[in-house]
DRENDO-1510 file (C-alpha; in Angstrom, 1 decimal, always signed):
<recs>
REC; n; res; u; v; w
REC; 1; UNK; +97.2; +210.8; +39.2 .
REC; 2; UNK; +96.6; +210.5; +35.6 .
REC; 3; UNK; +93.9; +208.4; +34.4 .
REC; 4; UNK; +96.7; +205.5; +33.0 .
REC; 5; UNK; +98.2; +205.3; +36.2 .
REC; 6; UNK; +94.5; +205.0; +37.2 .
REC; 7; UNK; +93.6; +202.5; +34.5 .
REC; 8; UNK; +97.0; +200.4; +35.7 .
REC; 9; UNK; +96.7; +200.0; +39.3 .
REC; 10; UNK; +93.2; +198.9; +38.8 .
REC; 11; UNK; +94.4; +196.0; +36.2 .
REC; 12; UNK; +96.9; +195.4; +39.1 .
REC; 13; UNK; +94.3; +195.4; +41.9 .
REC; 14; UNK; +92.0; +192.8; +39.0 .
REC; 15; UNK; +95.1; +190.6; +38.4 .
REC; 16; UNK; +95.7; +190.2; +42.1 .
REC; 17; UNK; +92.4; +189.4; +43.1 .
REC; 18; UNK; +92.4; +186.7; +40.4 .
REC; 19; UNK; +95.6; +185.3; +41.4 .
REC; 20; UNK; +94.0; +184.8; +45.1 .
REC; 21; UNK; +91.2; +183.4; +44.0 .
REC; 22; UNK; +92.8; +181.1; +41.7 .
REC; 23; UNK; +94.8; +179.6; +45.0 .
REC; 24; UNK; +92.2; +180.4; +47.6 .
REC; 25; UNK; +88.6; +179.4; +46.2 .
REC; 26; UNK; +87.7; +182.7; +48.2 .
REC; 27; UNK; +85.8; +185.0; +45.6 .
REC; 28; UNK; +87.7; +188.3; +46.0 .
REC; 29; UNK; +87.3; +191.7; +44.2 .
REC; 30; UNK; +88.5; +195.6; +44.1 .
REC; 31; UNK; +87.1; +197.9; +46.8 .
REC; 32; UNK; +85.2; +200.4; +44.7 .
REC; 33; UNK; +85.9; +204.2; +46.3 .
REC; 34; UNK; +88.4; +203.0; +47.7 .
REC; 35; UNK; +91.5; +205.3; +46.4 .
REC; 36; UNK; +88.8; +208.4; +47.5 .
REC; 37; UNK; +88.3; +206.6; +50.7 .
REC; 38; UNK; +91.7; +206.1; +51.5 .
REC; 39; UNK; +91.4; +202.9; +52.0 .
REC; 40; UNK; +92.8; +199.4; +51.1 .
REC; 41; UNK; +92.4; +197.9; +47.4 .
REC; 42; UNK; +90.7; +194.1; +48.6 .
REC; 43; UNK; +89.9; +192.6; +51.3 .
REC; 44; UNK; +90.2; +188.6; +52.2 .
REC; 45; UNK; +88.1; +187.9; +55.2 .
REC; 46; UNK; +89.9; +189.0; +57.5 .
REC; 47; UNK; +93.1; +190.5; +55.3 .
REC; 48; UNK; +93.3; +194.1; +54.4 .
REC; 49; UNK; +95.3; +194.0; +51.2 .
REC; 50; UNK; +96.9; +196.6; +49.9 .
REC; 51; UNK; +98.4; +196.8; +46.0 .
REC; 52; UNK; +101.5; +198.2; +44.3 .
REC; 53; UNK; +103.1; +198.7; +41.1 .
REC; 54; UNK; +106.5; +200.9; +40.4 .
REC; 55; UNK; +108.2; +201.0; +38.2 .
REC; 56; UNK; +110.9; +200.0; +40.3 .
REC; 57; UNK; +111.0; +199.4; +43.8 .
REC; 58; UNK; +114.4; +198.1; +46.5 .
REC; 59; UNK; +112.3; +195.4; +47.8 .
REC; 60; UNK; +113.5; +193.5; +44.6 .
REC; 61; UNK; +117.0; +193.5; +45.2 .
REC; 62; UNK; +116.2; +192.8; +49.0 .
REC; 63; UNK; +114.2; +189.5; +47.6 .
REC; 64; UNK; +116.5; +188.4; +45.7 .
REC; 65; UNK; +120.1; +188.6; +48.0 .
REC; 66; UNK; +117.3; +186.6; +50.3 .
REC; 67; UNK; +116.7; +183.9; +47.8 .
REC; 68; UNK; +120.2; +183.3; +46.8 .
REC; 69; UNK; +121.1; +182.9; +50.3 .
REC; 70; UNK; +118.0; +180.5; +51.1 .
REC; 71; UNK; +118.2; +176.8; +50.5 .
REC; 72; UNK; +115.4; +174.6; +48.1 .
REC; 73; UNK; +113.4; +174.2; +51.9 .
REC; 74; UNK; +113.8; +177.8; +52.8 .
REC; 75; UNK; +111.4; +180.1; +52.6 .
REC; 76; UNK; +112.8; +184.0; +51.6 .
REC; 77; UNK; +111.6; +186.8; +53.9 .
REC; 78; UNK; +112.4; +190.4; +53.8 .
REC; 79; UNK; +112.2; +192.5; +57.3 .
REC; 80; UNK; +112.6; +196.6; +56.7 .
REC; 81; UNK; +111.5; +199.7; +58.0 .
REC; 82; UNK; +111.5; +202.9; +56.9 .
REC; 83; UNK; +112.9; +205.9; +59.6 .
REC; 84; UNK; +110.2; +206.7; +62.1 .
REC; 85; UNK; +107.9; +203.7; +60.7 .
REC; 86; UNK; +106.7; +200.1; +61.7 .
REC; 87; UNK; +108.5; +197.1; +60.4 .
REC; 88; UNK; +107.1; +195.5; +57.3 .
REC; 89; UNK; +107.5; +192.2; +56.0 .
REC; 90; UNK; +108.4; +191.3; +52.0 .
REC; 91; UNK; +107.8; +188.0; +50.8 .
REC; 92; UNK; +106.8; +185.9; +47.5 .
REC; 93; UNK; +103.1; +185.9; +46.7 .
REC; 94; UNK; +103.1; +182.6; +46.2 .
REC; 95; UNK; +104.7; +181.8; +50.4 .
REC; 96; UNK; +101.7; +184.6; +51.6 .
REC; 97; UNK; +99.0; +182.4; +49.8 .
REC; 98; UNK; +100.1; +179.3; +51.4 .
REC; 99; UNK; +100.1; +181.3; +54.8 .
REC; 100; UNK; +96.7; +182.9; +54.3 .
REC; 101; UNK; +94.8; +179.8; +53.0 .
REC; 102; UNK; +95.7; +178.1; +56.5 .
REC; 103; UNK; +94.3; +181.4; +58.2 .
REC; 104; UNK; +91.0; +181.6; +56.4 .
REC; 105; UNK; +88.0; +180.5; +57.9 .
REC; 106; UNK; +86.6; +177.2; +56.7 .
REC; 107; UNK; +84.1; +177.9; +53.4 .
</recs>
């Protein structure tokens, strides 16, 4: 990996953080060593939170036939899995924060 891809996914990891914080009030930051590690990029008590960014990615499209199928109380979720892999789950940010703030433990 070259150091701008470096240099990116670390602006990623700082612009995620700040978004959870922003909704949350939880303080959260980059795991340092992580990448050498092979670990996760930030942790949220007790979520392990891995980030991405691509260029382009399915998931979108996936999102998006979701949404224009969903009505104004709906809330979009994508379901996939990958041959001889776990199920994963795909949603907006936005619906996870809402989720995780009534998961967190009281501050």
């Amino acid at each position: 990996m070259g150091a701008r891809q470096r240099q990116r996914g670390a602006e990623t990891e700082r612009e995620v953080c700040k978004v959870i914080s922003e909704s949350t009030g939880w303080q959260t930051s980059r795991i340092l060593g992580q990448a050498r590690d092979g670990g996760a990029d930030v942790r949220l008590a007790q979520f392990l939170i891995e980030v991405k960014r691509r260029k382009s990615i399915a998931v979108y499209e996936w999102l998006e036939q979701c949404q224009r199928a969903c009505k104004p109380t709906d809330k979009p979720v994508v379901i996939a899995r990958g041959d001889h892999k776990g199920f994963v789950v795909i949603q907006p940010l936005e619906d996870w924060l809402e989720m995780a703030k009534r998961e967190l433990p009281e501050r």
